[in-house]
C-alpha positions as CSV (number, residue, x, y, z in Angstrom):
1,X,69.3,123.7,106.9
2,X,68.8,124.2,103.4
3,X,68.5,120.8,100.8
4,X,71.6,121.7,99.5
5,X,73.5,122.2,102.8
6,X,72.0,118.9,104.3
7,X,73.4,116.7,101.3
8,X,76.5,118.5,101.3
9,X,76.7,117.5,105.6
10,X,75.9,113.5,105.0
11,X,78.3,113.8,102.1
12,X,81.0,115.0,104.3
13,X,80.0,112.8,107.2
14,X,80.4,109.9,104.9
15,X,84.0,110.6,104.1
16,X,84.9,111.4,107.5
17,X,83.8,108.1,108.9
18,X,85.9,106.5,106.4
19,X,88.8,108.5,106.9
20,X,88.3,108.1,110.7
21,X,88.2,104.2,110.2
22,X,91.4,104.2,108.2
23,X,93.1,106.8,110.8
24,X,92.0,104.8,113.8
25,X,94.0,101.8,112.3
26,X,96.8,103.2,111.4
27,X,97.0,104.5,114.9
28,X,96.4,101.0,116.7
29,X,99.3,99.8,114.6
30,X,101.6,101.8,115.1
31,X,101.0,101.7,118.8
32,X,101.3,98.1,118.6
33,X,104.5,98.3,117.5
34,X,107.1,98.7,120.0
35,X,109.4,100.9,118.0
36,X,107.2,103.2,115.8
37,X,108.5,104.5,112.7
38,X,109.0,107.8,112.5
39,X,107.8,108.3,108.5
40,X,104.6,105.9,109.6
41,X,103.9,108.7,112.2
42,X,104.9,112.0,109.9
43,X,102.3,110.5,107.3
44,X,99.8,109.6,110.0
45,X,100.2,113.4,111.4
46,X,99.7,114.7,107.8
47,X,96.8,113.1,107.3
48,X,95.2,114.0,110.2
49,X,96.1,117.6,109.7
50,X,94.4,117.0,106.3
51,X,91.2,115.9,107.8
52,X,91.4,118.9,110.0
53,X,91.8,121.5,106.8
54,X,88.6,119.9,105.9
55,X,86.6,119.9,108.4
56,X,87.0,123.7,108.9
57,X,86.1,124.1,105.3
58,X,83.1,122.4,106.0
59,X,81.8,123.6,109.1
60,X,79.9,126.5,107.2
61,X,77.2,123.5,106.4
62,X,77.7,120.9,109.2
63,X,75.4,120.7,112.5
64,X,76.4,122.3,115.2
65,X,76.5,118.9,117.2
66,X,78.4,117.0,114.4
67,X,80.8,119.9,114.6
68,X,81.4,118.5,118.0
69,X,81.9,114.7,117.8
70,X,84.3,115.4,115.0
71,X,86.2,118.2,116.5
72,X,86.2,115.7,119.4
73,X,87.9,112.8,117.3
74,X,90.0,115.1,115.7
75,X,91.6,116.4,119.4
76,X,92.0,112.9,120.1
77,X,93.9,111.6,116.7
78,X,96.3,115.0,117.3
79,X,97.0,113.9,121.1
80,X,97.7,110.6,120.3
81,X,100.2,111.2,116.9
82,X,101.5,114.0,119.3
83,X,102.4,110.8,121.6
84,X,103.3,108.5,119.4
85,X,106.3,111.5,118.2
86,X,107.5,111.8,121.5
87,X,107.9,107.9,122.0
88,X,109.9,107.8,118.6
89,X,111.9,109.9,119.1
90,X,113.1,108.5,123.0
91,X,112.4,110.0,126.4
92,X,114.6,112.7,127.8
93,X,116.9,111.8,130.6
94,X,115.6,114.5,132.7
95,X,111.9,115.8,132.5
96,X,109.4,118.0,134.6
97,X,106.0,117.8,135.0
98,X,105.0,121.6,134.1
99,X,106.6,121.2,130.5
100,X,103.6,118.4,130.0
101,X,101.1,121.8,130.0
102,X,102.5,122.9,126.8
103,X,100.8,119.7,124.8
104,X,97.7,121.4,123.6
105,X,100.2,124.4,122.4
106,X,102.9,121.8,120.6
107,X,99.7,120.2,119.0
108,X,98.1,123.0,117.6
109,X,101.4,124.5,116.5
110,X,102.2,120.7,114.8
111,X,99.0,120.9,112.8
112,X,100.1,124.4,111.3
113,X,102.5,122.9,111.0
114,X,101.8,120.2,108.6
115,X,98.9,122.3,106.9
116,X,101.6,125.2,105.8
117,X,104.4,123.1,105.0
118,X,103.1,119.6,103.9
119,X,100.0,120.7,102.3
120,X,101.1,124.1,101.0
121,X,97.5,125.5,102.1
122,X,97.4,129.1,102.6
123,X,96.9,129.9,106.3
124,X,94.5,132.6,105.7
125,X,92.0,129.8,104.7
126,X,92.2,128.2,108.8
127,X,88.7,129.9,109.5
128,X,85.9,130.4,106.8
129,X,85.4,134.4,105.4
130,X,81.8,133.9,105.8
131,X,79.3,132.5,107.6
132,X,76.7,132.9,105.0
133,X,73.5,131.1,106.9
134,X,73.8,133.8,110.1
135,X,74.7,137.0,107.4
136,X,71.6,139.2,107.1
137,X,73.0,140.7,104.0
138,X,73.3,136.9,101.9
139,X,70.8,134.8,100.6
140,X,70.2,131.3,99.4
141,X,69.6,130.5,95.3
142,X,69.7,127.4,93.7
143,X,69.5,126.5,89.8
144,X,68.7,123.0,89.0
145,X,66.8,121.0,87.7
146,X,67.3,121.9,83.6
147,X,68.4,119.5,80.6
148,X,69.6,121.4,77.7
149,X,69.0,124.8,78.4
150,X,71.3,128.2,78.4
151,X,70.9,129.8,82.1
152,X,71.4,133.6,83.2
153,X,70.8,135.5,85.7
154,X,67.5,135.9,84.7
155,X,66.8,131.9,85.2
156,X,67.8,132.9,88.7
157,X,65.3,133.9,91.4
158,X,66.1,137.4,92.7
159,X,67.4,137.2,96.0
160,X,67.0,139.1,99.4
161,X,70.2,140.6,99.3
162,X,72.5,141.9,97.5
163,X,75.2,138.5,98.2
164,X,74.2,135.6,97.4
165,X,75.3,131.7,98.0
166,X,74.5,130.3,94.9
167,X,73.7,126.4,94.7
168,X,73.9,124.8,91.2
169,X,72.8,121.2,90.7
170,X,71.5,118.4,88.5
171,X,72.0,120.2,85.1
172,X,72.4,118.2,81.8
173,X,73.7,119.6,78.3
174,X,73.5,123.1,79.5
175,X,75.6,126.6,79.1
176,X,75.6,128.7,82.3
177,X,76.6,132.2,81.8
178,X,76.4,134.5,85.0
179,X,79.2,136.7,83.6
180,X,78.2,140.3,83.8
181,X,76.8,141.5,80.5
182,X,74.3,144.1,79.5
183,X,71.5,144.5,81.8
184,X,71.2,140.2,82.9
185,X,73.0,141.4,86.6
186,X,71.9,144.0,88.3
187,X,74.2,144.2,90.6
188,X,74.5,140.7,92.0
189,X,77.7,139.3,94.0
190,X,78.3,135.4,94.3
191,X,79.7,134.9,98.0
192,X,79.3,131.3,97.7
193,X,79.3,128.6,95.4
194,X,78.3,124.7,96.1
195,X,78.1,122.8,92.6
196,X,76.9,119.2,92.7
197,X,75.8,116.7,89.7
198,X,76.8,117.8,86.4
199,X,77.1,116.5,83.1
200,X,78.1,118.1,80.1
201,X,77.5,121.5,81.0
202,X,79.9,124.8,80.5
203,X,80.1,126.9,84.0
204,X,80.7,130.5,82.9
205,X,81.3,131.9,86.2
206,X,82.8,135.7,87.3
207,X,85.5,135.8,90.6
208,X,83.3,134.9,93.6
209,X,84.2,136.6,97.1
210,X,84.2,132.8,99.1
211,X,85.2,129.4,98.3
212,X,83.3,126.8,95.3
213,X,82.8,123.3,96.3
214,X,82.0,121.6,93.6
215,X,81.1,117.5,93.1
216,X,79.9,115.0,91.0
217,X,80.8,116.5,87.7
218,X,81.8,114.9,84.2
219,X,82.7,116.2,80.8
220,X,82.3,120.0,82.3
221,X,84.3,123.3,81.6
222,X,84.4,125.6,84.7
223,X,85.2,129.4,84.0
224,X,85.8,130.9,87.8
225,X,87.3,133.1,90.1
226,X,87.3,132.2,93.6
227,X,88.8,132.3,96.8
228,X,89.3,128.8,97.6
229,X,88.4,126.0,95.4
230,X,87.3,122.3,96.0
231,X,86.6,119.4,93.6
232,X,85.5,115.6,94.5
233,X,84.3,112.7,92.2
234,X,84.9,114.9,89.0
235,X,85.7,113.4,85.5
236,X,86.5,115.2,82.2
237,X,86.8,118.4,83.6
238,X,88.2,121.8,82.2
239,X,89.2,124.7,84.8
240,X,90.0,127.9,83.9
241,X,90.9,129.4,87.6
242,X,92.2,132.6,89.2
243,X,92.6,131.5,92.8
244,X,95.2,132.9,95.3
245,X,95.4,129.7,97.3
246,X,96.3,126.0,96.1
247,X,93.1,124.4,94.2
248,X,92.2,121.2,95.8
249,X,90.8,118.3,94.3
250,X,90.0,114.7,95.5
251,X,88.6,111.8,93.8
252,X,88.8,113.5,90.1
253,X,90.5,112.7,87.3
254,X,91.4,113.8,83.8
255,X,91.4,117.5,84.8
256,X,93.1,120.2,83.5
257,X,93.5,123.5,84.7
258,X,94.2,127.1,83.2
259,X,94.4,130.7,84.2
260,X,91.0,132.7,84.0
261,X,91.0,134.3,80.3
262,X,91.8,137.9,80.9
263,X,89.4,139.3,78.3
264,X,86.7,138.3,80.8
265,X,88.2,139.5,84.2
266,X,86.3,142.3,85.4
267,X,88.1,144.7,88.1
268,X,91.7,144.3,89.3
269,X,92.8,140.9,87.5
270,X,94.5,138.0,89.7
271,X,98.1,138.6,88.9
272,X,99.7,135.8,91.1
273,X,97.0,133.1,90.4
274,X,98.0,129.4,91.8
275,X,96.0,128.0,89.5
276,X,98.1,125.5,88.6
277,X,99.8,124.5,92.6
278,X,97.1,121.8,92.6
279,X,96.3,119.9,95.8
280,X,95.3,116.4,95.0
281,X,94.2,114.5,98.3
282,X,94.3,111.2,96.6
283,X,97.9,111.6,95.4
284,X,99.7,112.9,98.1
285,X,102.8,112.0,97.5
286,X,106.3,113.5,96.1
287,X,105.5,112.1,92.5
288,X,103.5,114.4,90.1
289,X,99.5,113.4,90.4
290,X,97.9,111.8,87.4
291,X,94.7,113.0,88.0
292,X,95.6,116.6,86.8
293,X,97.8,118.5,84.4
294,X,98.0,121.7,82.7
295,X,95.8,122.4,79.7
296,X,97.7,122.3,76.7
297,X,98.3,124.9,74.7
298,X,97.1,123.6,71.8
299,X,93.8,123.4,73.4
300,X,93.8,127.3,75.0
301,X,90.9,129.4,73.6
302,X,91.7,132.8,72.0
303,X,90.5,136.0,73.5
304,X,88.4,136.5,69.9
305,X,86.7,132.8,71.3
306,X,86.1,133.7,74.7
307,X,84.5,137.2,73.7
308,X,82.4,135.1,71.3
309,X,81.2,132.2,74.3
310,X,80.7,135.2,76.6
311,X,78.3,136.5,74.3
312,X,76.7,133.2,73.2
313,X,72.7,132.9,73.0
314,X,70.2,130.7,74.1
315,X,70.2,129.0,70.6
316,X,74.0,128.3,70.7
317,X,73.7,125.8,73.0
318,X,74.7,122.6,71.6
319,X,77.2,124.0,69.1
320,X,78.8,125.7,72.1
321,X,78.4,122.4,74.2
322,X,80.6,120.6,70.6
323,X,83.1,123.3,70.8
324,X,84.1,123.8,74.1
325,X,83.9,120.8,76.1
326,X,86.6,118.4,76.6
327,X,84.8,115.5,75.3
328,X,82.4,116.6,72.4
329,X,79.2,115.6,72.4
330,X,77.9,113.2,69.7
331,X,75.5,114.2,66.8
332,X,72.7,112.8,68.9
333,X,72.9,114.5,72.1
């Protein structure tokens, strides 16, 4: 397991046993109750079915025996909502015993269920695209590490392969352009993306084949294409997206998100982008979040600007850093 991979896994692990904590409560009391409430036990299923969504978006970097234990709990917490359902809603007069083999099946099917319908995730997204770690034809990069400094492709160790599961972390003050321009990319594809631990930095990214994770940012701008994207513990943060499943972000706020400028879209552009159907798994409720909005127009960049940051050089950096993120930087950064 790679460094990156392994913080990512006690990261997750983390969250989980919180979430497990709060789940396990909420199930003891409900059960204690002798007439459970059926909204107590629709927000209890949705929840679980929202741990479940990610936990499969996580398994790409979790140990095989952690996979396990909280598949395991997971089983559990579905059996038991699946329970706790039945007993709101009354026993039937008249029951047979063979109907109780269809349980695992009415479980499974409530969990799509609730991650179709409650969460509006795309179902296409139940099982990752990629396992990158057994592909022979992926490698592992990493960039991090650098404190006011424009990165390229050429900053970038060449990899093994011709994909490659990029890892970006512990930048400062920095401009990274991987944006396909002269000869900087020979030929390179991006099938993953984990982003962890940035500050003041522009991300000027081309559509990736798999999903971004990103965490830990503040006062960032992200430029990406992806095909499913993640954000925790995020501040001040910019997204220009094209996605064709809902963005999910937890933990963030002050975010605004944006289409992918079209002047740098290279290929068949994302016509039906769902940039803006935001996930946010600290809001779930039927009120707008207030971690998120739309970036206003008054703030949209012109194609002449975009053409002019996609070009940028190395000796740009801090003017571009002024101009384009959402909090300027001072005189003295």
């Amino acid at each position: 397991m790679s460094g990156t991979d392994k913080d990512l896994a006690q990261t997750f692990f983390a969250d989980f046993q919180a979430a497990r904590t709060d789940l396990t409560k909420r199930l003891d009391d409900l059960k204690a109750s002798h007439t459970p409430a059926t909204e107590g036990t629709n927000d209890l299923a949705l929840d679980v079915a929202k741990l479940r969504k990610e936990y499969i978006d996580a398994r790409e970097y979790l140990p095989t025996y952690d996979q396990r234990q909280y598949d395991n709990f997971l089983k559990s917490m579905e059996q038991s909502v699946e329970e706790l359902r039945t007993a709101s809603a009354g026993k039937p007069k008249f029951s047979f015993k063979r109907k109780a083999n269809k349980g695992k099946e009415a479980i499974a099917l409530t969990s799509s269920v609730h991650l179709e319908e409650k969460l509006s995730v795309s179902t296409d997204l139940a099982s990752p695209k990629k396992e990158t770690k057994e592909d022979s034809t992926s490698s592992h990069v990493s960039l991090s590490g650098f404190s006011s400094s424009y990165l390229s492709w050429s900053s970038i160790p060449p990899p093994n392969a011709a994909a490659t599961d990029l890892a970006i972390s512990d930048l400062k003050r920095c401009v990274v352009n991987l944006l396909p321009h002269g000869s900087d990319n020979p030929g390179r594809v991006i099938s993953a993306l984990h982003v962890r631990n940035l500050t003041d930095t522009v991300l000027l990214l081309p559509r990736i084949e798999g999903s971004a994770l990103l965490h830990d940012m503040k006062n960032c701008m992200i430029i990406l294409g992806c095909h499913q994207f993640r954000m925790h513990t995020s501040i001040d943060i910019r997204v220009h997206l094209a996605i064709q499943s809902n963005p999910i972000i937890e933990h963030c706020s002050s975010v605004t998100f944006a289409s992918y400028p079209s002047s740098l879209q290279e290929g068949q552009p994302v016509t039906d982008s769902k940039h803006l159907s935001v996930q946010d798994f600290s809001h779930i409720r039927q009120t707008p979040s207030p971690n998120w909005c739309a970036l206003p127009a008054e703030l949209e960049l012109s194609e002449e600007e975009w053409t002019t940051l996609k070009k940028a050089r190395s000796d740009d950096v801090v003017a571009m850093l002024r101009r384009y993120l959402p909090e300027s930087l001072s005189e003295g950064s």
